[in-house]
PDB file as gemmi writes it, atoms N, CA and C in Angstrom:
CRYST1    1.000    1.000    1.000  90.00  90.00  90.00 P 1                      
ATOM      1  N   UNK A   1       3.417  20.660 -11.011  1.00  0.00           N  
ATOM      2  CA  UNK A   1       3.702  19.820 -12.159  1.00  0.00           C  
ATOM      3  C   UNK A   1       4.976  20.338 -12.813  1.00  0.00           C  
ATOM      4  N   UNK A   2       6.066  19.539 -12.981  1.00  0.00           N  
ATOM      5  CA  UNK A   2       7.444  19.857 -13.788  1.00  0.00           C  
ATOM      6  C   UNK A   2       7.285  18.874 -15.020  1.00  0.00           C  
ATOM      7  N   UNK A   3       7.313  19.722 -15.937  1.00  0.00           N  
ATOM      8  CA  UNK A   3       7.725  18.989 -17.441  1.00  0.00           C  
ATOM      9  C   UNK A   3       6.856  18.413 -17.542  1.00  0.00           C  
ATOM     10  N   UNK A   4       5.588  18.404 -17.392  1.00  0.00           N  
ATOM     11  CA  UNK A   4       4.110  17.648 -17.613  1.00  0.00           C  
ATOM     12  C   UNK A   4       4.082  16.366 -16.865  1.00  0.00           C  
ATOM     13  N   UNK A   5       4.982  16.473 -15.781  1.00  0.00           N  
ATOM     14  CA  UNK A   5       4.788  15.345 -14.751  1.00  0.00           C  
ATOM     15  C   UNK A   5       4.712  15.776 -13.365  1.00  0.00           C  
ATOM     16  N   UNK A   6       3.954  14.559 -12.585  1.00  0.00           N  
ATOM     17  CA  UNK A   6       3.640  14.883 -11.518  1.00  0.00           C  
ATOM     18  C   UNK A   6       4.568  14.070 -10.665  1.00  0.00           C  
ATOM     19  N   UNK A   7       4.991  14.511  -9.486  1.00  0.00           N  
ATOM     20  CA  UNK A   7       5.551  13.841  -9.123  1.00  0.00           C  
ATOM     21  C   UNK A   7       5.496  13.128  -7.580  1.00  0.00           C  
ATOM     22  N   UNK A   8       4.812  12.045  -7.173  1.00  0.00           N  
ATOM     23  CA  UNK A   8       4.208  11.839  -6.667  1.00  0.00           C  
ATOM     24  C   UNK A   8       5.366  11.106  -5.246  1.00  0.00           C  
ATOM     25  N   UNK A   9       5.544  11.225  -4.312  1.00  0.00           N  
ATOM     26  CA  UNK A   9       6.460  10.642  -3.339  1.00  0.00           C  
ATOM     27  C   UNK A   9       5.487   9.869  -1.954  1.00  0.00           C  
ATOM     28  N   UNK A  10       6.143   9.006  -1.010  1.00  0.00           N  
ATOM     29  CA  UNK A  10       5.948   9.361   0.139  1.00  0.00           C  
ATOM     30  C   UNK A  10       7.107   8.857   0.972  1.00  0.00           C  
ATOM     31  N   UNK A  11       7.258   9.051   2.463  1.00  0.00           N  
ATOM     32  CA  UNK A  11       7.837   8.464   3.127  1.00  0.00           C  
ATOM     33  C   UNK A  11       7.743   8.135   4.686  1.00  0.00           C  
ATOM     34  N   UNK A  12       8.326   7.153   5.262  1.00  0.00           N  
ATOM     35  CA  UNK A  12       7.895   6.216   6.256  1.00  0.00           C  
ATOM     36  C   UNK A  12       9.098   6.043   7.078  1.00  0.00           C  
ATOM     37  N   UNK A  13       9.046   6.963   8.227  1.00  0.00           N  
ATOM     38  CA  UNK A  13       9.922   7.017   9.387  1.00  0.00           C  
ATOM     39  C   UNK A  13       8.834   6.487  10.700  1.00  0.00           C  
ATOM     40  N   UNK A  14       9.833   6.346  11.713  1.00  0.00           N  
ATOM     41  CA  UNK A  14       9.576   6.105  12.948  1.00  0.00           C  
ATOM     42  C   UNK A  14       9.533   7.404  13.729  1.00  0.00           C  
ATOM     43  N   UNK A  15       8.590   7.511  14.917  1.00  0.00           N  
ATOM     44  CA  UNK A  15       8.829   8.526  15.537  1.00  0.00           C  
ATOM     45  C   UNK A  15       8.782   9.008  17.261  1.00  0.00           C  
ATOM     46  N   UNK A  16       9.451   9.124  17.598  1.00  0.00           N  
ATOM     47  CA  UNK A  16      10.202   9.142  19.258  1.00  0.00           C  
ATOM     48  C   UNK A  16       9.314   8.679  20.151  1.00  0.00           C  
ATOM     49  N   UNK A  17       7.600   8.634  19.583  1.00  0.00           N  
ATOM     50  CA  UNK A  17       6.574   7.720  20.385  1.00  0.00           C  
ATOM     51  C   UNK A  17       6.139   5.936  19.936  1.00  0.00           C  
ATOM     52  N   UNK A  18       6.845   5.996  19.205  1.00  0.00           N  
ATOM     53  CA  UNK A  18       7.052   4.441  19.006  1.00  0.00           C  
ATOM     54  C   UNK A  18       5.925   4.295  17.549  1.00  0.00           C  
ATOM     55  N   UNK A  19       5.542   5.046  17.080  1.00  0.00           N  
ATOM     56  CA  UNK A  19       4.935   5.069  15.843  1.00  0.00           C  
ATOM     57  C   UNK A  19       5.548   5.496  14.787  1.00  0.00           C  
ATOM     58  N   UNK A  20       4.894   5.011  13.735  1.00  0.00           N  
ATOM     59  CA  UNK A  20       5.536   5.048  12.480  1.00  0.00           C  
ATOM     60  C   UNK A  20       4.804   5.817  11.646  1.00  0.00           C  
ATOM     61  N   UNK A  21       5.302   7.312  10.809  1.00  0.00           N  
ATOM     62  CA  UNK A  21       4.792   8.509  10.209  1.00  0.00           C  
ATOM     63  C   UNK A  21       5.138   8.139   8.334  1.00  0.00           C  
ATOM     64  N   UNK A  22       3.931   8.012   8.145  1.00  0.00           N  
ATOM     65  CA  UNK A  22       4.173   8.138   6.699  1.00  0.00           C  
ATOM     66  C   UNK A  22       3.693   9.756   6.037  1.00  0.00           C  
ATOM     67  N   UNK A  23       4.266  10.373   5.331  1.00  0.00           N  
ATOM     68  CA  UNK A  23       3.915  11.222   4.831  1.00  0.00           C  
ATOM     69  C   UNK A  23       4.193  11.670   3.341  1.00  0.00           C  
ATOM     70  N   UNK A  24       3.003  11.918   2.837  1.00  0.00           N  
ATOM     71  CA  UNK A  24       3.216  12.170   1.145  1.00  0.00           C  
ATOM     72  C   UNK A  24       3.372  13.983   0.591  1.00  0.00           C  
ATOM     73  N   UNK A  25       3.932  13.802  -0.344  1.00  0.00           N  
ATOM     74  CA  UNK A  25       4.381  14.458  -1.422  1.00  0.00           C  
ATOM     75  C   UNK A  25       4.468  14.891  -2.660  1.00  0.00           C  
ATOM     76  N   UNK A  26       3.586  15.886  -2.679  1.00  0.00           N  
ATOM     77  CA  UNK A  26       3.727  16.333  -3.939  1.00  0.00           C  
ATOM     78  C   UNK A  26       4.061  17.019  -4.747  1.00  0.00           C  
ATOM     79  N   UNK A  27       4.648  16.940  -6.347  1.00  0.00           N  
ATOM     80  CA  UNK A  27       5.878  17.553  -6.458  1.00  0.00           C  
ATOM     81  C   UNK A  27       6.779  18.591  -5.787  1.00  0.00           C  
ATOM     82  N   UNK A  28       7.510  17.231  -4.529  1.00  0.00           N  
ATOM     83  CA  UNK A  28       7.723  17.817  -3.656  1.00  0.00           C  
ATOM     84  C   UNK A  28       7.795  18.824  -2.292  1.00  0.00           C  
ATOM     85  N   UNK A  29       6.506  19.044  -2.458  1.00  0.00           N  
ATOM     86  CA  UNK A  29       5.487  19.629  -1.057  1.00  0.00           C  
ATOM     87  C   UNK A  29       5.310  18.823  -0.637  1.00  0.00           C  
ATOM     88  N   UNK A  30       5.393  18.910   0.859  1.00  0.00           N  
ATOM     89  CA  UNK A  30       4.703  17.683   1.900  1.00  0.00           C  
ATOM     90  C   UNK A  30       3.087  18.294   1.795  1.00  0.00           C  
ATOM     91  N   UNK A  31       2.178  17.566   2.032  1.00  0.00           N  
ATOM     92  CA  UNK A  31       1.331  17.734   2.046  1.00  0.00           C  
ATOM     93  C   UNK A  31       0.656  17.145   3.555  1.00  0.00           C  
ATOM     94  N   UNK A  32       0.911  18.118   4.310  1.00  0.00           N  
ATOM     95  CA  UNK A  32       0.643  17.910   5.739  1.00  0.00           C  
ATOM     96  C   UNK A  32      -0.912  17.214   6.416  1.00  0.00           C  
ATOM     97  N   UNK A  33      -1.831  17.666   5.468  1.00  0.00           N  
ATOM     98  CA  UNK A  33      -2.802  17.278   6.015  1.00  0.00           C  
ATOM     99  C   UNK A  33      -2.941  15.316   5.613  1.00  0.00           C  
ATOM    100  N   UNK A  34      -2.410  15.207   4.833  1.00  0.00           N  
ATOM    101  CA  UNK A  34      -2.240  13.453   4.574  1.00  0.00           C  
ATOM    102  C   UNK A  34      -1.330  13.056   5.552  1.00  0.00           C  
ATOM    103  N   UNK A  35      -0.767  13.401   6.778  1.00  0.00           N  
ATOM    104  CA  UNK A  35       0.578  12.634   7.651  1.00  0.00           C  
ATOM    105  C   UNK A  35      -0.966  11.738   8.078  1.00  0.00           C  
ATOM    106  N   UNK A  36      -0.147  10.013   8.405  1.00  0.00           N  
ATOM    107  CA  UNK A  36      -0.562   9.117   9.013  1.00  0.00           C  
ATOM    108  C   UNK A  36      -0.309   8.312   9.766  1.00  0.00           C  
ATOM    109  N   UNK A  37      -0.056   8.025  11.130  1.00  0.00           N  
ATOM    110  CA  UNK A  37       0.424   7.551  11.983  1.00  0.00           C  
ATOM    111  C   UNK A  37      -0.029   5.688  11.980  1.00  0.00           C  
ATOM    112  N   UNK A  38       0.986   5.093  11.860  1.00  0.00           N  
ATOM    113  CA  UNK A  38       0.555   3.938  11.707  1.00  0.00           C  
ATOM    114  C   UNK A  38       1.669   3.043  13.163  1.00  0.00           C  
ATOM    115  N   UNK A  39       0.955   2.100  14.166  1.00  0.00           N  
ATOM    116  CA  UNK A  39       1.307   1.655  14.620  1.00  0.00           C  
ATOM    117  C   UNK A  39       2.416   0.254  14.732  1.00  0.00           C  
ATOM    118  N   UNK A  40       2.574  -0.166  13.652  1.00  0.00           N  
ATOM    119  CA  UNK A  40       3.503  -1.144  13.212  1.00  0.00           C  
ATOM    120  C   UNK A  40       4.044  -0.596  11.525  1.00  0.00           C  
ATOM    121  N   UNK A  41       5.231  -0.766  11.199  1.00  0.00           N  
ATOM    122  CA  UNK A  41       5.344  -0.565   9.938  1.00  0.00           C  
ATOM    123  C   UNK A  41       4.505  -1.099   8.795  1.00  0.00           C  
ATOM    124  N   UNK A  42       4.281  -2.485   8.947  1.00  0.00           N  
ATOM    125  CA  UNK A  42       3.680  -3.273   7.675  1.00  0.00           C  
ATOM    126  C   UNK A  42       2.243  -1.918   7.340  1.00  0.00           C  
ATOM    127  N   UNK A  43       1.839  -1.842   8.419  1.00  0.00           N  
ATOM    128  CA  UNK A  43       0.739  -1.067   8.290  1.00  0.00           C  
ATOM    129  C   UNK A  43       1.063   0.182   8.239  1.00  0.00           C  
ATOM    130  N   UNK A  44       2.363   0.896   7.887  1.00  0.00           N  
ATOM    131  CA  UNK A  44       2.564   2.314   7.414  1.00  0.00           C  
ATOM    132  C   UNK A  44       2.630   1.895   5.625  1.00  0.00           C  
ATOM    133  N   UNK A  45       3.541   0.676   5.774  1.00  0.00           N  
ATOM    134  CA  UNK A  45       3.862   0.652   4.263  1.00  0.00           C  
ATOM    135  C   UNK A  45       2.720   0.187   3.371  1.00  0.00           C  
ATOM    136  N   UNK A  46       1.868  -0.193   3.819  1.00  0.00           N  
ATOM    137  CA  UNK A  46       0.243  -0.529   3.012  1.00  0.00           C  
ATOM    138  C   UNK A  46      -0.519   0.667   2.600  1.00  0.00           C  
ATOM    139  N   UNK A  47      -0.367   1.582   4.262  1.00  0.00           N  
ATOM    140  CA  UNK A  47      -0.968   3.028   3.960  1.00  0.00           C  
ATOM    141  C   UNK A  47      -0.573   3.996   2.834  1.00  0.00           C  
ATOM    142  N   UNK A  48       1.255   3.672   2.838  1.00  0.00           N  
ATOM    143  CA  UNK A  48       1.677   4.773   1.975  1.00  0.00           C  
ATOM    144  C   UNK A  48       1.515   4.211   0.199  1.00  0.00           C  
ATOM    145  N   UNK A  49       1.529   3.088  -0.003  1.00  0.00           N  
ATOM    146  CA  UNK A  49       1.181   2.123  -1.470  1.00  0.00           C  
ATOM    147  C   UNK A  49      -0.558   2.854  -1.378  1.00  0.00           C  
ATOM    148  N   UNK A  50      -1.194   2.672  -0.679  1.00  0.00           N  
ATOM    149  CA  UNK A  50      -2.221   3.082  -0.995  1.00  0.00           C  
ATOM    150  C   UNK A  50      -2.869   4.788  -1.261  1.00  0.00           C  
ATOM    151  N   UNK A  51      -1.801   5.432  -0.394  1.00  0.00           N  
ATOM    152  CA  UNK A  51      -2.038   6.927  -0.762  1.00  0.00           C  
ATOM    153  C   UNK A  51      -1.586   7.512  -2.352  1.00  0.00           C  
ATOM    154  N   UNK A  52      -0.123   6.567  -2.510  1.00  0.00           N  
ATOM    155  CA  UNK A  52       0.189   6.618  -3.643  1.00  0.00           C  
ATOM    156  C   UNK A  52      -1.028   6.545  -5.170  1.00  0.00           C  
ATOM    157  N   UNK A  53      -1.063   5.537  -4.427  1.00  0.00           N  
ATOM    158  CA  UNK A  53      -2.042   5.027  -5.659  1.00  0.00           C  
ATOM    159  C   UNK A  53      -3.475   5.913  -5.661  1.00  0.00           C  
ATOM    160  N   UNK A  54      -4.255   5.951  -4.863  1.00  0.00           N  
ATOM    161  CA  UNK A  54      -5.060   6.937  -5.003  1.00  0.00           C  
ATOM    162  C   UNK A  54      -5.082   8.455  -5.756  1.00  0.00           C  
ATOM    163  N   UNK A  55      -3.505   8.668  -5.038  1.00  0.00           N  
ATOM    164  CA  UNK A  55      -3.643   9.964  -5.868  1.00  0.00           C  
ATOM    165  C   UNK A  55      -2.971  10.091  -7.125  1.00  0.00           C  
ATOM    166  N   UNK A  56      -2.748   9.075  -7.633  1.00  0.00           N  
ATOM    167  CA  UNK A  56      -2.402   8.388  -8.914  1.00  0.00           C  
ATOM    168  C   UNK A  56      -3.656   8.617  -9.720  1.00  0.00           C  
ATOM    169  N   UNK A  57      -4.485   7.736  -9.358  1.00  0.00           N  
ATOM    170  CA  UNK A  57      -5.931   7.323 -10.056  1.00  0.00           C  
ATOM    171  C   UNK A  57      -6.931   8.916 -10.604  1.00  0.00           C  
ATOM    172  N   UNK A  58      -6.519   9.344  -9.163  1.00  0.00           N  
ATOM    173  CA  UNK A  58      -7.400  11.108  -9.256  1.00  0.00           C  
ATOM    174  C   UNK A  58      -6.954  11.753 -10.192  1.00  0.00           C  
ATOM    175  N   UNK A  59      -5.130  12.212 -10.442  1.00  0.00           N  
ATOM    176  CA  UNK A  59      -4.642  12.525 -11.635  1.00  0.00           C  
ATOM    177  C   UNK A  59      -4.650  12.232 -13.025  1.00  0.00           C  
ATOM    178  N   UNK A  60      -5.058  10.661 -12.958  1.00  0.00           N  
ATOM    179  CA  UNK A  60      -4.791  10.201 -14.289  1.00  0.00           C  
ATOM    180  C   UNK A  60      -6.651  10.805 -14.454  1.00  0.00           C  
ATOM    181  N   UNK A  61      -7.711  10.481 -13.737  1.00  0.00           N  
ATOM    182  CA  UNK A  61      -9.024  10.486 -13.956  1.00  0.00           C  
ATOM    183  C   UNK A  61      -8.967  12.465 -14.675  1.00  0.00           C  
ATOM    184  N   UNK A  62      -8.337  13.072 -13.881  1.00  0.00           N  
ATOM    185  CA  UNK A  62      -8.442  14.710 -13.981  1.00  0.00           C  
ATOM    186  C   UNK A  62      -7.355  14.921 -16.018  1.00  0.00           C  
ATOM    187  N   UNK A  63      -6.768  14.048 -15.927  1.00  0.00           N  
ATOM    188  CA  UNK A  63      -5.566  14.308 -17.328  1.00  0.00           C  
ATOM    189  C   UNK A  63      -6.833  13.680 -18.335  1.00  0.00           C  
ATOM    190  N   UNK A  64      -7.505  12.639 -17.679  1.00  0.00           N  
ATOM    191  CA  UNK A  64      -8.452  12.317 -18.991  1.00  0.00           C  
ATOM    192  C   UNK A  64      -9.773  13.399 -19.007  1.00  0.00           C  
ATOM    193  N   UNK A  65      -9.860  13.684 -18.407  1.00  0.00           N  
ATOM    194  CA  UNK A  65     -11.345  14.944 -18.235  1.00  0.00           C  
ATOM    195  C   UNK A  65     -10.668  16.271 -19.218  1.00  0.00           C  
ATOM    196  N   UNK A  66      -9.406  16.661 -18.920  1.00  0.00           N  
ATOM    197  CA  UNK A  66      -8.818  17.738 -19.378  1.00  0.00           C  
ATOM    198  C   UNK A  66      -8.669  17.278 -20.932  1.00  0.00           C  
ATOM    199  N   UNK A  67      -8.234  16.535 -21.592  1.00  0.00           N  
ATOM    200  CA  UNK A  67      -7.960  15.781 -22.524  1.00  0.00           C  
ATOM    201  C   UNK A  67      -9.167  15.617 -23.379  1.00  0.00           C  
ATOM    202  N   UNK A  68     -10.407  15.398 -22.559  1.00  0.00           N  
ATOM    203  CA  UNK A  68     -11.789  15.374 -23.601  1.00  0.00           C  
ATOM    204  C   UNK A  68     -12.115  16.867 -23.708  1.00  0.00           C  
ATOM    205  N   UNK A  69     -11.969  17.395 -23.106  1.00  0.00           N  
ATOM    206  CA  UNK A  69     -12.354  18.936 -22.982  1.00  0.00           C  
ATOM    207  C   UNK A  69     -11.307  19.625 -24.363  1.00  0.00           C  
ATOM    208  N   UNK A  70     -10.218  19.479 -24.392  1.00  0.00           N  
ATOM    209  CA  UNK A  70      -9.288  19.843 -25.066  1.00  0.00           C  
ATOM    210  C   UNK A  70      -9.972  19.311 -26.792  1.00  0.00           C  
ATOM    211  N   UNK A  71     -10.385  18.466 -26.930  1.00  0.00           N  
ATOM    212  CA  UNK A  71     -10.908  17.666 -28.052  1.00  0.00           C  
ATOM    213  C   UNK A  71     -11.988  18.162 -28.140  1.00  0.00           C  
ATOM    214  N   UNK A  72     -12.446  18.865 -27.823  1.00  0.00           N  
ATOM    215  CA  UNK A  72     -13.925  19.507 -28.129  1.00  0.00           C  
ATOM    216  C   UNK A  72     -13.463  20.424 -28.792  1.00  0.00           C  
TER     217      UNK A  72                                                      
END                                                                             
């Protein structure tokens, strides 16, 4: 976390076996165990909107848990 933000990436190359590698990032670490091999792009770029977002949802769910705790 930099400056109380997270910073959440991914990205979507091709790779020398004819598949397409999306892989995410967090603040700036690859995070290797999320690589996903997707056989057509449309279906890398759905995967990576959706990894995004997931680990969107987990953060914001963990900032509100921390946040009630803090208020106690």
């Amino acid at each position: 976390m930099k400056d109380n933000y997270v910073y959440i990436k991914t990205t979507i190359k091709p790779n020398a076996y004819g598949k397409w590698v999306v892989r995410l990032y967090l603040d700036g670490e690859r995070q290797i165990g999320a690589d996903y091999f997707a056989s057509d792009r449309e279906d890398a770029v759905e995967t990576a909107d959706r990894m995004r977002n997931k680990l969107y949802e987990e953060i914001r769910k963990d900032v509100e848990c921390i946040n009630e705790i803090v208020k106690k």
